[in-house]
Structure formats: structure tokens, C-alpha cells
Wavefront OBJ file of the C-alpha trace (Angstrom):
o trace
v 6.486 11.034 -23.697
v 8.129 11.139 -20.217
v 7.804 8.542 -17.356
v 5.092 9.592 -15.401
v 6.213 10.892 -12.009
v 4.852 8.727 -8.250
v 3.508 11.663 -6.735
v 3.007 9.534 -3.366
v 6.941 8.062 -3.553
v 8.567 11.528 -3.939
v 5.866 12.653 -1.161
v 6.754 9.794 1.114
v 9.972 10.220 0.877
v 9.862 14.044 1.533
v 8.271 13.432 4.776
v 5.302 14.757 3.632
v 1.746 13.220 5.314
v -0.320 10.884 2.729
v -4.170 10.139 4.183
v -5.301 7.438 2.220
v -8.302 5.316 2.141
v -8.770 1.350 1.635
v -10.659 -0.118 -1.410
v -12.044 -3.170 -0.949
v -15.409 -3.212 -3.290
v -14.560 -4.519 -6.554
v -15.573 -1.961 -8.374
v -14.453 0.932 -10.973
v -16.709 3.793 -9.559
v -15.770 3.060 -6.054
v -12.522 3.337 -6.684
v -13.586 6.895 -8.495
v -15.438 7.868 -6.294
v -13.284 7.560 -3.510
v -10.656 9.443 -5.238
v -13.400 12.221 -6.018
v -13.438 12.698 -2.123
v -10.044 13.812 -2.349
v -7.553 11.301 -0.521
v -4.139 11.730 -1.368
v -3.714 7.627 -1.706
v -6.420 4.895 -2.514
v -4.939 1.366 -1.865
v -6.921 -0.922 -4.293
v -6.714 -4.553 -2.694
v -6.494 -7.699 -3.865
v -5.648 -9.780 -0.485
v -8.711 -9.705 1.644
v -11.498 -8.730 -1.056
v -12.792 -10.487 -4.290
v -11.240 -7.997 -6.477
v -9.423 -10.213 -9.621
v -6.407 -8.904 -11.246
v -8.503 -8.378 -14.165
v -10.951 -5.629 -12.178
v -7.470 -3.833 -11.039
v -7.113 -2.197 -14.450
v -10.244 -0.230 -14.781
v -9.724 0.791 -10.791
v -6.516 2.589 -12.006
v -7.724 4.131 -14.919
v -10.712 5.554 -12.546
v -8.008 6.646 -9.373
v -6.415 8.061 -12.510
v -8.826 10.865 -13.515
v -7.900 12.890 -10.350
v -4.254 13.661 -10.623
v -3.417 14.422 -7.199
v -5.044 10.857 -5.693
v -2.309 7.667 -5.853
v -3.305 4.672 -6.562
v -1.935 1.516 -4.474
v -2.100 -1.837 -5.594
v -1.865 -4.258 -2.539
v -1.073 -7.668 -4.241
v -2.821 -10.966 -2.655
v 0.936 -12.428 -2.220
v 4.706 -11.786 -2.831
v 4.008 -13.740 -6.144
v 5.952 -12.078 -9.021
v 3.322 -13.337 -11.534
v 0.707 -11.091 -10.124
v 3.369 -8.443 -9.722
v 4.463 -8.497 -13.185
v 0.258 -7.786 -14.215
v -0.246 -4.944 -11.848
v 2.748 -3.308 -12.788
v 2.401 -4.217 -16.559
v -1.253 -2.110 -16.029
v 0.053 0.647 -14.865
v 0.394 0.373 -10.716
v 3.497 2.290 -9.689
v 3.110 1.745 -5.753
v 2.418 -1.866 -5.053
v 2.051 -3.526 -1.472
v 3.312 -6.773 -0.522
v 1.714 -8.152 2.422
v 3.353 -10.672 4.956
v 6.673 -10.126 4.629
v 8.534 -11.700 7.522
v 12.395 -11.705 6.603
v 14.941 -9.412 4.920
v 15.231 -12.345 2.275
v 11.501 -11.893 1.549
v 11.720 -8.195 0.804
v 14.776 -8.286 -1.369
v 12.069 -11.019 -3.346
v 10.010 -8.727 -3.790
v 12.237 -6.083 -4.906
v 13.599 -8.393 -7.566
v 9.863 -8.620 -8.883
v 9.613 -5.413 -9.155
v 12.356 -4.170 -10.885
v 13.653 -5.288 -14.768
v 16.805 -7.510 -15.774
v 19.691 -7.769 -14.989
v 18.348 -6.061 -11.331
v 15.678 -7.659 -11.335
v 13.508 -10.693 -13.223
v 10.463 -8.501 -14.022
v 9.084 -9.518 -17.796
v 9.608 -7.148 -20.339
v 6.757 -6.290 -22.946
v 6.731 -3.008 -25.139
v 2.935 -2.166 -25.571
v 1.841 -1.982 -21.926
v -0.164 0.736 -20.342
v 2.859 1.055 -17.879
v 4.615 2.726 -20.428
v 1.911 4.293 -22.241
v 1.581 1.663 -24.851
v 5.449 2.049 -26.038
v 5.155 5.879 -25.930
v 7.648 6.089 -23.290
v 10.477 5.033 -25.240
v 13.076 4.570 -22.322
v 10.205 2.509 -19.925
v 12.319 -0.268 -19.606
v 15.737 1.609 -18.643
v 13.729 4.091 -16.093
v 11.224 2.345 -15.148
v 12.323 1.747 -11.646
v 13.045 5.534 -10.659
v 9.163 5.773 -10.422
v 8.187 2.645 -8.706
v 7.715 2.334 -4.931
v 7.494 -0.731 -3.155
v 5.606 -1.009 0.275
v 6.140 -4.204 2.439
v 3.804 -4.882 4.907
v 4.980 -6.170 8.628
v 2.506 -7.987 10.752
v 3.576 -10.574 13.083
v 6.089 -10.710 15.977
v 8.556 -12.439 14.060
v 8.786 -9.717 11.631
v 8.820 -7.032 14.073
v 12.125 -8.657 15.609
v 13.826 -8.042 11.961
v 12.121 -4.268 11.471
v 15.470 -2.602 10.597
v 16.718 -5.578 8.635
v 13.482 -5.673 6.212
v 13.645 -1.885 5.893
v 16.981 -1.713 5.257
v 17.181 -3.944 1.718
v 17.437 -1.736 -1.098
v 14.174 -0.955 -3.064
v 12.220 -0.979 -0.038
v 10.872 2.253 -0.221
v 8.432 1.998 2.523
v 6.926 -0.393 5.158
v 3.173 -0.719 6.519
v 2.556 -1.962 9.952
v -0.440 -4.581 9.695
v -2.607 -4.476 12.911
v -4.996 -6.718 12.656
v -2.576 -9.778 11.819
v -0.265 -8.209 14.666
v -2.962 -8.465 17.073
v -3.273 -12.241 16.324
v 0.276 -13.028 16.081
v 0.409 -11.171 19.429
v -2.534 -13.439 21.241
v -4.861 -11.008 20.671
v -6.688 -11.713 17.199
v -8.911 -9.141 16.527
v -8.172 -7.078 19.502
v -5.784 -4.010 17.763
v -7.102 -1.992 20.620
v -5.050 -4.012 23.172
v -2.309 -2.371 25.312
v -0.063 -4.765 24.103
v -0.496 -4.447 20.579
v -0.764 -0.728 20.547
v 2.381 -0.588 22.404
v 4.058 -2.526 19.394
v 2.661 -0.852 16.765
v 3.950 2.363 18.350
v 7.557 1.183 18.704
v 7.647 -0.204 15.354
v 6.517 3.621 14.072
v 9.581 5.075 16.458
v 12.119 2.490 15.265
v 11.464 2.781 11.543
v 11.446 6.757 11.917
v 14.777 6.585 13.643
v 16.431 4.318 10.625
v 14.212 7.333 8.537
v 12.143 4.816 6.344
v 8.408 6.267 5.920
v 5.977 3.968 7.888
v 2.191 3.770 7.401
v -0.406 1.778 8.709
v -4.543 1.687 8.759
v -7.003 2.540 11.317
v -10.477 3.586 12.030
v -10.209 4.684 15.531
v -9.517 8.731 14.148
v -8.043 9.389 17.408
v -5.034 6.441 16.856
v -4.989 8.036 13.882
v -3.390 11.409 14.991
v -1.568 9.338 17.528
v 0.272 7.298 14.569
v 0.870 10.600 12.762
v 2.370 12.789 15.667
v 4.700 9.721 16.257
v 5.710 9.582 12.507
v 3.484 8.195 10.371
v 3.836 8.936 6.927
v 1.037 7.231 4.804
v -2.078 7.048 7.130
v -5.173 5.068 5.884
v -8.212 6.647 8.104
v -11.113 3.976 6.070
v -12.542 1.408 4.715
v -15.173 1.441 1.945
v -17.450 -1.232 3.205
v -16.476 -0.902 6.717
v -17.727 2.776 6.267
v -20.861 1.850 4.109
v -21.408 -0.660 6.779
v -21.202 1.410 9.679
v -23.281 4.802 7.887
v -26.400 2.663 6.633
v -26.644 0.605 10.071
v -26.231 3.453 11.849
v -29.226 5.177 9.926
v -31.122 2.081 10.329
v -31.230 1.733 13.590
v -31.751 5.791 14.545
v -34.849 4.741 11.972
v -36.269 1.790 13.172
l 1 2 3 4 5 6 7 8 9 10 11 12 13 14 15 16 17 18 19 20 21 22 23 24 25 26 27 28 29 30 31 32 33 34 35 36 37 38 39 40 41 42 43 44 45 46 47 48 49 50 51 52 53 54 55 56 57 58 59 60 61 62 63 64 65 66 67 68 69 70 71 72 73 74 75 76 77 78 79 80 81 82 83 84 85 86 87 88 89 90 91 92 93 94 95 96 97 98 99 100 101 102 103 104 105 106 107 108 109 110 111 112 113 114 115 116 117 118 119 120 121 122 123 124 125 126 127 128 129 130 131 132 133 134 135 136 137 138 139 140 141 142 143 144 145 146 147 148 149 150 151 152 153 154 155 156 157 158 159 160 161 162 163 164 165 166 167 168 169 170 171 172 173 174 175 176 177 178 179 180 181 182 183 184 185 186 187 188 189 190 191 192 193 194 195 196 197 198 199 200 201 202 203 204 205 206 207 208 209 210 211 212 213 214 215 216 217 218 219 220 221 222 223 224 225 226 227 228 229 230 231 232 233 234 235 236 237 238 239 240 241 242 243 244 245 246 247 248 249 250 251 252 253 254
């Protein structure tokens, strides 16, 4: 059996657009079912939601029914014992939130990717590699990973180029909402300010031609990110949308 292929890192990395969608319920059929809908990427997190690294597995296996749907793994920290699970399950695009320096990244990288590049654990029978049925996992394993860091504060702005430039970054995702507080305006990713950086950090990742994403629900930013070079564009949020629907048919109720 052959490695199987990261549709969204080949896709990235041809420039082509990726609309995702954002996870956050801890559960198997939402993860289907937002896959059913169609989005090229849905980022299953484990940061800011209760899912366990336990509930990640089944959330693959369901993103994994509809072959042209990614799934992303965004992992609660740069901790390579929770990166050594998700990848061990299967997860071929993980997210690493907070990353503030070059030295970081290159951390993360090493995670990621099996001795002597790397200090990833090595075990044969792992859904990864189809339960040992890809003989050569552990030798090509790293062709098909992609790693995403995620930039949100001023500080790691100022190093952009340096974090995107270590080797087995394969991406980078600008974090608003953190970037709005580390910019005096927590909360506010609507602020001239913080639009303004988000924007230049799009343009100066584009021009050192390293595929930049980022997540919003304003559908208008949306198209803005994209026309200035967005690559992987997250347009929702499962409970933010279930949230928003229901009270919004409440109230037109009441």
C-alpha cells in the first residue's frame, strides 16, 4: 500500500484556494457532517474546545469518508507528546498555535518528523501507516506531512519571515483574535489597527511565497484576505454558526 497523498499540502503549495471550516464540538458526526457540506479543509481543534486527544481519532476517520475534505488537527500546544498521538492516528496537517520565534518552529518541525531529522516515536501498527501496510511509513513519512504554525502576537509578527523561513514549515496561519489582544485591542479583530496587520502579514508572507491562512466570519474580510493572498481561508465556526442560526430564529419567533 502507498503513502496516502495530503491533498491540502500539494494544494497549498500549488497556490490553489482551500475554504475550510473550524470544528470545535467534540464530536464524530460534526466533524462528518461538516465535511458532508463540502469544505475543502476541516480543522479539528484541540486548543480552545473540550475535544481530548482520544475524541480526535474518530473525527478523522469521519473527515475521512469524503475524500476531497482535509482534515486539520490544531494541537492544544507545541508539545511533541500530543504531536506524536495525532500523527500516530492518522493527522497529516497539524497546527501549532503560538509560535513566537524561529527557534519555536524548527521545535515543532523536529516533532513532526522521524529520527535522525527529527525525534518523532516510531511504532509499526499505527493507523498513520495503515496498521504496517505501508511498508516504507517510516522512511516517507514526512513527504506527506504539512505543518502549519500559527502567528498571533506582535512579537511574532516582527520575526514573520524568520518563522516562515525554517525548513518544514509548510505554512503559517495568522491568529486574529490573540493579535487583537496582543495589539491592545482584545477582542476587537475589526479594529483598523489590527486589520492593517493582519493584511501586511498576508503581503509579506506572499512575497517570501509561503501559503498564509487565517479565520474569519466577517464573509466580506474574507474575500479581502483571499484577493490579497490567502491560501487556506476558514469562513466558520460550528458553534459560532449554530449559535448565531438558532438565536437568530428565536428571536424572529418570539
Amino acid at each position: 500500500m502507498d503513502l496516502p497523498r495530503n491533498r491540502f499540502k500539494h494544494a497549498i503549495a500549488a497556490g490553489e484556494q482551500q475554504i475550510g471550516v473550524w470544528n470545535s464540538l467534540a464530536s464524530s458526526t460534526v466533524s462528518e457532517a461538516l465535511a458532508a457540506l463540502g469544505f475543502d479543509w476541516v480543522l479539528v481543534d484541540t486548543e480552545h474546545a473540550v475535544t481530548e486527544a482520544y475524541q480526535v481519532l474518530p473525527a478523522l476517520q469521519a473527515i475521512a469518508g469524503f475524500p476531497d475534505t482535509s482534515a486539520i488537527v490544531r494541537a492544544v500546544s507545541n508539545d511533541p507528546a500530543y504531536i506524536k498521538r495525532y500523527l500516530d492516528m492518522g493527522a497529516q496537517t497539524i497546527m501549532i498555535p503560538y509560535v513566537q520565534t524561529p527557534e519555536e518552529a524548527a521545535a515543532a518541525v523536529h516533532a513532526l518528523r522521524y529520527p535522525p531529522r527529527g525525534m518523532r516515536g516510531m511504532a509499526g501498527g499505527v493507523r498513520a501507516g495503515r496498521y504496517g501496510l505501508v511498508k516504507d511509513y517510516m522512511t516517507r513519512a514526512e513527504e506527506e506531512l504539512c505543518l502549519i504554525v500559527q502567528v498571533e502576537t506582535i512579537s511574532a509578527m516582527a520575526r514573520l519571515e524568520e518563522i516562515a523561513a525554517v525548513d518544514g514549515v509548510d505554512a503559517v496561519f495568522i491568529g486574529p483574535a490573540d493579535l487583537s489582544g496582543s495589539m491592545g485591542h482584545p477582542g476587537d479583530q475589526s479594529h483598523p489597527e489590527v486589520i492593517a496587520a493582519i493584511e501586511d502579514a498576508i503581503a509579506r508572507l506572499k512575497a517570501v511565497g509561503t501559503p498564509s491562512g487565517i479565520l474569519t466570519l466577517n464573509e466580506d474580510f474574507a474575500r479581502r484576505c483571499m484577493e490579497l493572498g490567502t491560501t487556506f481561508t476558514a469562513i466558520g465556526v460550528d458553534l459560532s454558526s449554530m449559535m448565531r442560526d438558532l438565536g437568530g430564529l428565536k428571536s424572529r419567533l418570539a
